[in-house]
Phi, psi and omega in degrees: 000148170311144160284088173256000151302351153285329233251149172310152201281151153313150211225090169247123180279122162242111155279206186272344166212090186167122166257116183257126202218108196238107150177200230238123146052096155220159149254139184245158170297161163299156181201152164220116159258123170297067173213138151309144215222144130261101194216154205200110169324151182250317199271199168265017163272145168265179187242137191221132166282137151249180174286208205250299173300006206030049173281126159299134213264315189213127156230163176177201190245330178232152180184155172235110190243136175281163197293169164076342159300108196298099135229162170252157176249126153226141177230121179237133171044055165177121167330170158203162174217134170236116159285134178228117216266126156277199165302127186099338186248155225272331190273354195288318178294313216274303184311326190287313177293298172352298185247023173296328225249342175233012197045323207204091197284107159307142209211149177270142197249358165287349205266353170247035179250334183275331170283003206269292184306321157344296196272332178312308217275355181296293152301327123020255169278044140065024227225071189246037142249330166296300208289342201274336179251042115301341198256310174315327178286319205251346166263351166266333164290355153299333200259143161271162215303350192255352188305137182274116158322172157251131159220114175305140197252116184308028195259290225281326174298356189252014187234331195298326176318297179299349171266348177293321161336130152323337159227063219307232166206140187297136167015273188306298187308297196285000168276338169297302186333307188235042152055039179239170132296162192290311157303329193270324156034271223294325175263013194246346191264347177290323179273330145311304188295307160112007163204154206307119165350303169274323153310345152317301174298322171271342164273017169255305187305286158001285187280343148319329207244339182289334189280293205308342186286333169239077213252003198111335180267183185237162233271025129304301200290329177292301194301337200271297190314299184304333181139308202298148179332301198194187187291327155292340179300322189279356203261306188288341201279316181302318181272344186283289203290344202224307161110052194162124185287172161314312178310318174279332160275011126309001197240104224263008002090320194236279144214162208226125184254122172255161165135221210269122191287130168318137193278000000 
């Protein structure tokens, strides 16, 4: 792996369904993530996917990666900023229709270059309401101007709260709560949401545990607090999701996380 821990640390923003990621020359592990990914190099060095096998996957300067896609990342001697639209976030279906047919969407690297010193100086000053509607903005000169709203059907805005718990309330309860079967839920929160319910519950559980970890504690005591079985259950979930153990995002040196504070 690189050593970017000499490197300035990576710099990650959680909004409530958006990961904003500001950083230098890294390698990553394999990973598969549920996001639409927006990423884009600041200098004229690419940014390059490979497989699992290191078969080059993508290089450029700019890409829009489709969800779900098993890759690794390398960056050498160049800044990057990765937007990362989840599940739940209004652009994640519409982006997702965008870059289904290629996994790995080419992108012109002039129209984020002029944005690029913006969101820098913006994390900077800490100034992580400016970067979320920089991002919002920005996901929208992608889409095209006739793309059709998605409108989420309100059952599912009165259940995304309740999943946040750490001991989320099960299926069956939540298909009584809201006068459904267990099955039609399961199929009105995969098409609003745009991924399976119980895989939901565990990328929310995820990201409750990237803030806690470097809140000190140590990282048994975070997997029990947050929902995972145990510690290992967080250890894989963290390199399938992330390309990184737990043990290395404790290390604020290495990177350092804002956002929505973990319940």
């Amino acid at each position: 792996m690189h050593n970017s821990i000499e490197r300035t640390p990576i710099r990650a923003h959680l909004t409530d369904h958006m990961v904003i990621v500001n950083a230098q020359a890294v390698e990553t592990g394999p990973t598969r993530r549920p996001a639409a990914v927006l990423i884009w190099s600041t200098t004229d060095q690419k940014i390059a996917f490979s497989d699992p096998k290191g078969n080059l996957l993508f290089e450029g300067k700019a890409a829009l990666v489709a969800p779900e896609v098993i890759r690794r990342l390398r960056t050498t001697d160049s800044t990057f900023f990765s937007l990362n639209f989840e599940p739940g976030n209004r652009h994640f279906l519409p982006l997702s229709r965008l870059v289904a047919r290629q996994d790995f969407m080419p992108l012109k690297f002039d129209r984020f270059s002029e944005l690029s010193d913006e969101l820098q100086s913006r994390f900077e000053l800490a100034d992580y309401k400016g970067i979320e509607e920089l991002s919002d903005e920005l996901a929208l000169t992608l889409l095209p101007r006739t793309n059709a709203k998605h409108l989420r059907d309100e059952r599912i805005d009165l259940l995304l709260p309740l999943l946040e718990s750490n001991q989320p309330p099960e299926l069956n309860s939540l298909a009584q709560m809201l006068h459904l079967s267990k099955d039609r839920l399961s199929h009105l929160f995969a098409d609003d949401i745009g991924m399976p319910l119980r895989s939901y519950v565990l990328w929310r559980r995820y990201r409750r545990a990237l803030l806690a970890l470097q809140s000190g504690e140590k990282i048994a005591t975070v997997a029990h607090r947050v929902g995972f079985y145990d510690h290992a259950q967080m250890s894989r979930t963290f390199l399938t999701l992330f390309g990184y153990s737990p043990s290395i995002l404790k290390c604020p040196k290495f990177i350092r996380i804002s956002g929505i504070q973990s319940n």
